[in-house]
C-alpha positions as CSV (number, residue, x, y, z in Angstrom):
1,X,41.7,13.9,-28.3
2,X,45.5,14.5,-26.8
3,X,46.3,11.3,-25.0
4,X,48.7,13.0,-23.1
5,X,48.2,16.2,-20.9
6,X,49.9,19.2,-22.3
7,X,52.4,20.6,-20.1
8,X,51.7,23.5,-18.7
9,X,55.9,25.1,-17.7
10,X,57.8,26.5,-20.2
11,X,60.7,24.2,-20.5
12,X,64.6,26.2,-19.9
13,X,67.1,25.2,-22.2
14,X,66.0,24.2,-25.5
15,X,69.5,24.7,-27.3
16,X,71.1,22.7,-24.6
17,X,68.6,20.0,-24.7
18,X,68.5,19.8,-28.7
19,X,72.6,19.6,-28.3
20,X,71.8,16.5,-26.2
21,X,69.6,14.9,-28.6
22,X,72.2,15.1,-31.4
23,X,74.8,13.6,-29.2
24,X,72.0,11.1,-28.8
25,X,71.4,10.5,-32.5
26,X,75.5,10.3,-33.1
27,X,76.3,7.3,-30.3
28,X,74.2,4.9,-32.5
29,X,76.3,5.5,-35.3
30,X,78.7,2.4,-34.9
31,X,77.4,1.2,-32.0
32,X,74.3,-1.6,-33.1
33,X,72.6,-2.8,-30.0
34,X,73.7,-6.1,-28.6
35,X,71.8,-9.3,-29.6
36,X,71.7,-9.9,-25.9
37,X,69.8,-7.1,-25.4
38,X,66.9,-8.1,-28.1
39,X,64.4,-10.3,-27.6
40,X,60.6,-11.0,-28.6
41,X,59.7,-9.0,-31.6
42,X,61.2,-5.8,-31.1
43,X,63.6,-3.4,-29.6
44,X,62.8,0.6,-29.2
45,X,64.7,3.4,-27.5
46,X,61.9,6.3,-27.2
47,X,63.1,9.9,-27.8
48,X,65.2,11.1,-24.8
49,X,63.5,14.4,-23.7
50,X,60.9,15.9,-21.3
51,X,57.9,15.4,-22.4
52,X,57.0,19.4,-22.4
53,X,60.1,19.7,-24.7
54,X,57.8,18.2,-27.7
55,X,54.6,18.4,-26.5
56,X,53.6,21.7,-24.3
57,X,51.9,25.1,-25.1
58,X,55.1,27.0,-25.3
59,X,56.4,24.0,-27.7
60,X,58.0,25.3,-31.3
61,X,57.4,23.7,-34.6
62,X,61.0,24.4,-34.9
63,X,61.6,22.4,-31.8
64,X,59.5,19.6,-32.9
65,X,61.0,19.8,-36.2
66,X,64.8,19.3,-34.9
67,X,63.6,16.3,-32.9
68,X,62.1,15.0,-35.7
69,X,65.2,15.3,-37.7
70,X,67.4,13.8,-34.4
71,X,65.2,10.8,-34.4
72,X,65.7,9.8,-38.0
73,X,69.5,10.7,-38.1
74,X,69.7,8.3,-35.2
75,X,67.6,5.9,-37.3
76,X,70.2,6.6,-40.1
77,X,73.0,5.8,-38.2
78,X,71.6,2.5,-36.8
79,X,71.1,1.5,-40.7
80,X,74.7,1.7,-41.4
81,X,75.5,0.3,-38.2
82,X,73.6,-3.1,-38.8
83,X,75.8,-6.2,-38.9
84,X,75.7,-8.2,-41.8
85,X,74.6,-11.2,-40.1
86,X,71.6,-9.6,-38.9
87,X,70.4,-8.2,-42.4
88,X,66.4,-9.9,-41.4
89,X,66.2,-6.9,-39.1
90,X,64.0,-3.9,-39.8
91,X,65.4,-0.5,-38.6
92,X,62.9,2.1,-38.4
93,X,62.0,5.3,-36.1
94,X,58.2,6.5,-35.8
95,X,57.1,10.0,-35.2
96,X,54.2,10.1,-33.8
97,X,51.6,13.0,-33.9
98,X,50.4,14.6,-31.8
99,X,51.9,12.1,-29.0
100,X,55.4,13.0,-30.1
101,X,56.2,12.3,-26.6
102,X,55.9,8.8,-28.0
103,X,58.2,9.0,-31.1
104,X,61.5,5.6,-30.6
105,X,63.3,4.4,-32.9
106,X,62.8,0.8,-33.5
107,X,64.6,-2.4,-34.4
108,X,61.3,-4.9,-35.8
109,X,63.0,-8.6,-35.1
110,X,60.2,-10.2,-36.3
111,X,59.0,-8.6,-39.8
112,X,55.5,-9.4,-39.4
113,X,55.4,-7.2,-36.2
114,X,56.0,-4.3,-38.6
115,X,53.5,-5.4,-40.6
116,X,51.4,-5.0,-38.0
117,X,51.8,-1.9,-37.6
118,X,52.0,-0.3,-40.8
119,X,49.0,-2.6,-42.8
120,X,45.8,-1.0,-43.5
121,X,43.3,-2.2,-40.8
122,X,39.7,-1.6,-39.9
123,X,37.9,-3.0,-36.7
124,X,34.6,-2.0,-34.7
125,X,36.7,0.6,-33.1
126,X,38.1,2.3,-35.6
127,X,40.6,2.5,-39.0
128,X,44.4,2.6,-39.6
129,X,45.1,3.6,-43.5
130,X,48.3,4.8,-45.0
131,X,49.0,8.6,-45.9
132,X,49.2,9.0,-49.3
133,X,48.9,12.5,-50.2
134,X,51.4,13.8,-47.6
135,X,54.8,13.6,-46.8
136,X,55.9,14.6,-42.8
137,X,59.6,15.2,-44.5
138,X,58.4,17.6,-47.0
139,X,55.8,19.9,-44.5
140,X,58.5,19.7,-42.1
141,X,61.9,20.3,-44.4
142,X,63.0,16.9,-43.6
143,X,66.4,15.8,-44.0
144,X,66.3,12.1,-45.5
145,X,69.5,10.7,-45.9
146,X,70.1,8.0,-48.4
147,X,68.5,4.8,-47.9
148,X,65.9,6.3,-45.8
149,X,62.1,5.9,-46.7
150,X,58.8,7.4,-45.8
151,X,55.7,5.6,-44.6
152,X,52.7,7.6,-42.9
153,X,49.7,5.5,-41.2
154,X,46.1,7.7,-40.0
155,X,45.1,6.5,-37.0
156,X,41.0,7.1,-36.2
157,X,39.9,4.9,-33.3
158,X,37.0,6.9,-32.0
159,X,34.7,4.0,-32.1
160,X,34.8,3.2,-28.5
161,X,31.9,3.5,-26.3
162,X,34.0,5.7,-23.4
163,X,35.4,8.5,-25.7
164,X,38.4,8.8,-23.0
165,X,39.8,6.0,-25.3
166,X,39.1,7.5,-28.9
167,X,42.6,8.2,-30.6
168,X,43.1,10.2,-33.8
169,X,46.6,10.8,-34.9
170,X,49.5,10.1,-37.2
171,X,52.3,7.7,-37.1
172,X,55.1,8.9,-39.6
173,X,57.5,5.5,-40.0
174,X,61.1,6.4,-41.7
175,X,63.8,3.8,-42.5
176,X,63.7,0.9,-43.5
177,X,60.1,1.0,-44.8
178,X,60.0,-0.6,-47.9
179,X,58.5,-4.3,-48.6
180,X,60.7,-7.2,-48.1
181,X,60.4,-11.0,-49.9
182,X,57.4,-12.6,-49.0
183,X,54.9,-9.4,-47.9
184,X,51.7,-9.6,-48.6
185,X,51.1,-5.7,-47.8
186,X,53.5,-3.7,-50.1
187,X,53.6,-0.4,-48.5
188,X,53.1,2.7,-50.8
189,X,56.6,4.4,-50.1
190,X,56.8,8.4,-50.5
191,X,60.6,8.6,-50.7
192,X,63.4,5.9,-51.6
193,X,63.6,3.0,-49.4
194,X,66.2,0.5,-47.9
């Protein structure tokens, strides 16, 4: 139930390419997106790499692991890069398993957005529920740098007729995850929050 095609080529360069990402990670840090470019309920940047980089036969744990860590150091970065003015703003990156192809960080405008994607849910299709027993940063040797929290949401949508559309995965949320004034849903967090 990949939604994604594996790739088959061995991607060259790994070292390079993980060099890349970190440089990545590093120009957020200072350097908040412009309100001009935000608008309707939320701004992403998706994880700047091949896709057979994170997702492909010959792909390492290792490789998906330093990814990972890329993607929430950029997250980090964002966090102390938010202007004051803007505090309503939820910064956040998801990892997402096994589409990590997928993985952005994200800026939710709109808190109820979020929400939306992090609340327990259950339809005719299928079930989102949060991961309580588990922690991504711990199986993975995580780096979480102050401020940063850890949400994980199970994904089992396999209660479509055409099983071409059934989806079973993870969605590992880091940042600013913790509830806010006024949430209904209060998130159980697995590591400090913002």
């Amino acid at each position: 139930m990949h939604p994604f095609p594996l790739a088959k080529e061995k991607i060259r360069g790994v070292p390079r390419r993980l060099r890349a990402l970190q440089r990545w990670a590093a120009e957020f840090d200072g350097n908040y997106p412009p309100k001009t470019e935000m608008s309707g309920r939320f701004w992403n940047d998706k994880i700047p790499v091949e896709h057979g980089l994170v997702e492909s036969r010959h792909t390492t744990i290792a490789t998906r692991k330093a990814c990972a860590q890329q993607l929430i150091n950029a997250c980090s970065n964002l966090i102390k890069s938010k202007p004051s003015d803007l505090a309503n703003h939820r910064i956040t990156v998801v990892i997402c398993l096994p589409d990590m192809f997928t993985s952005e960080v994200c800026i939710y405008l709109d808190n109820s957005y979020f929400l939306e994607h992090t609340a327990p849910c259950k339809s005719e299709h299928g079930s989102c529920s949060p991961i309580i027993e588990r922690r991504l940063s711990q199986e993975w040797g995580l780096h979480l740098p102050q401020g940063i929290g850890e949400l994980g949401v199970a994904l089992d949508y396999r209660g479509y007729d055409d099983k071409a559309d059934w989806f079973v995965g993870e969605r590992w949320y880091f940042g600013e995850v913790g509830p806010r004034p006024n949430n209904s849903f209060k998130p159980k967090l697995l590591r400090n929050s913002a």
